[in-house]
Residue, then its C-alpha position, 0 to 999 in steps of 0.5 A: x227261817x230266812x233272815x236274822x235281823x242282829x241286836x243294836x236298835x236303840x230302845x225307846x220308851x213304850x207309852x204308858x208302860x207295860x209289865x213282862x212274863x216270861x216262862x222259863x220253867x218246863x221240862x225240856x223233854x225233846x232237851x233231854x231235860x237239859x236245862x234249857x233256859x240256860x243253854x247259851x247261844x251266841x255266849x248268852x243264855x237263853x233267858x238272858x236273850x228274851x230278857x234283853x229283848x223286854x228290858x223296857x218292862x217296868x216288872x218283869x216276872x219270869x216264872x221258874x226256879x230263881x237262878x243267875x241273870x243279867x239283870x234283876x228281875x222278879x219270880x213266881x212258881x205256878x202251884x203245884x210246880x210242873x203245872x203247864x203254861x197256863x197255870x204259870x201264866x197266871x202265876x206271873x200275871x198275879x204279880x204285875x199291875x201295868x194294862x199291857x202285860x208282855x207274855x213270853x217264853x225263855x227260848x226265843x234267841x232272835x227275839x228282838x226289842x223292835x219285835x217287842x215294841x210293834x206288839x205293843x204298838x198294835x195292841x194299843x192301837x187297836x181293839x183286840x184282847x191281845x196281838x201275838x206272832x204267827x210264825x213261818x208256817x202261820x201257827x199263832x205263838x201266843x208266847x210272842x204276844x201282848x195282852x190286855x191284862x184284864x182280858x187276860x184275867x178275865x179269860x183265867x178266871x173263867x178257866x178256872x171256874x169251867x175246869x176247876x183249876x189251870x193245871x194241865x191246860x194248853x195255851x190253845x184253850x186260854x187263847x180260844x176265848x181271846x179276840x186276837x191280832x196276828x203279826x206276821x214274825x218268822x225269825x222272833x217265833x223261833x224256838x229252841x225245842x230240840x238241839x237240832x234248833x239249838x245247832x240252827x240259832x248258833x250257826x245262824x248267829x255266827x254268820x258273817x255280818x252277824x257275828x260282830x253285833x251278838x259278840x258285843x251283845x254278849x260281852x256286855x251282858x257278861x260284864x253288866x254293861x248297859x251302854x249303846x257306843x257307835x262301834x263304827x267310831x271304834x272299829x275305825x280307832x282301832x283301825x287307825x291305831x294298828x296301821x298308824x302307830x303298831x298292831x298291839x296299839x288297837x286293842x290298847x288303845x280301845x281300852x283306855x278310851x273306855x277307861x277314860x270315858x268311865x272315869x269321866x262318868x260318861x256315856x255313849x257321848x263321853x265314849x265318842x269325845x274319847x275316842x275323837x282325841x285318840x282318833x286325832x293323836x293317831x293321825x298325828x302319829x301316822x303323819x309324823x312317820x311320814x313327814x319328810x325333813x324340809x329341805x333347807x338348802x339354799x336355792x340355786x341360782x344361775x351363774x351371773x358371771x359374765x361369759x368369758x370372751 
């Protein structure tokens, strides 16, 4: 993995909606059965990551033990619990309803709304049962896809009728029976199998051009803040205020811009509009200082004496 593409696109609605599965259950072997879809990256947790990336879902069922996230979503537990995927496959597709269904496992920490989209733009735009991610080696991830639900359905029950049931079986057998489109994604199939990954995902995080971008993403995720503002018009207050007035006016300054724009119940527009005033009082402030007393003395004028003779 090369490039990493930050958080921030603006979401767009997806035609006709669309439901998320999520797995997050597993034992983490290679983790040491560390609790994986909590392990955070970038001050997020794992799930909380995929989970901002299908947030457009009108259901999202995530398939695992009930547990905090930063946003509500519904649970399923495949039976017996400890199943394998494709039992908890069918275990969260049982408790949606939209044509398109979203499938996805919770250690995906580059995995990106704009990846989500492109799958379900292919799929609607084509033929195939479903279209999933290849990753850099062009391996198919057929938990970074999309599926037409019915063929999904269709495929589990003639699973079921061949094997007697879905305990044990690999998602290569589901996927056999399946008429699938690739897309090529290298940095959306990255997953955290071993802590030599996880080391790789916050490195690769905390690089410069990066960093500022998931810090944001994961302050919000931790306050419950779902508000797209244009940090540039921030950033550049804050700027503005710390040269202009003294440092410390940076960081207070930016918060009571926030303060202001959620007493007014605003959104991103209420935060610009605050921002614009504390952006024109600390020019004021900073011409202020530098504004020189108008000279007021009279002008000099020539000597109109007549020359002495």
């Amino acid at each position: 993995m090369t490039s990493y593409e930050p958080p921030g696109a603006a979401r767009t609605d997806v035609r006709n909606g669309h439901d998320a599965v999520v797995l997050a259950g597993g034992g983490a072997r290679r983790l040491g059965g560390a609790d994986k879809p909590g392990v955070r990256v970038g001050g997020r947790a794992l799930i909380d990551r995929v989970l901002a990336a299908c947030a457009d879902a009108r259901t999202t069922v995530v398939v695992a033990d009930p547990r905090p996230t930063a946003r509500p979503v519904r649970w399923a537990r495949e039976d017996p619990p400890g199943a394998g995927p494709v039992a908890a496959l069918d275990a969260g597709l049982r408790h949606t309803t939209a044509e398109h269904v979203v499938v996805l496992s919770a250690d995906l920490p580059f995995l990106r709304d704009g990846t989500v989209r492109r799958l379900l733009t292919t799929l609607r735009s084509g033929d195939a049962d479903g279209v999933l991610v290849a990753d850099a080696d062009g391996r198919d991830q057929p938990l970074v896809a999309a599926y037409r639900a019915l063929a999904l359905r269709r495929r589990l029950a003639a699973l079921t009728a061949e094997d007697g049931g879905l305990t044990g079986l690999s998602l290569r057998r589901l996927t056999a029976g399946l008429d699938l489109t690739r897309v090529p994604d290298p940095v959306a199939s990255f997953d955290c199998d071993t802590w030599d990954d996880i080391a790789t995902a916050r490195a690769l995080i905390r690089e410069h051009g990066h960093v500022l971008d998931e810090w944001i993403s994961a302050v919000k995720d931790e306050l419950g803040i779902d508000l797209d503002v244009d940090t540039g018009v921030l950033l550049d207050l804050a700027r503005d205020a710390a040269h202009g007035v003294a440092r410390p006016a940076a960081p207070l300054t930016t918060f009571l811009v926030g303060y202001a724009a959620a007493q007014a119940r605003g959104g991103p527009e209420a935060v610009a509009e605050a921002a614009r005033k504390a952006a024109a009082l600390a020019a004021r402030w900073a011409d202020e200082a530098t504004e020189t007393k108008p000279d007021t003395a009279p002008d000099a004028t020539p000597d109109a004496r007549p020359d002495a003779g």
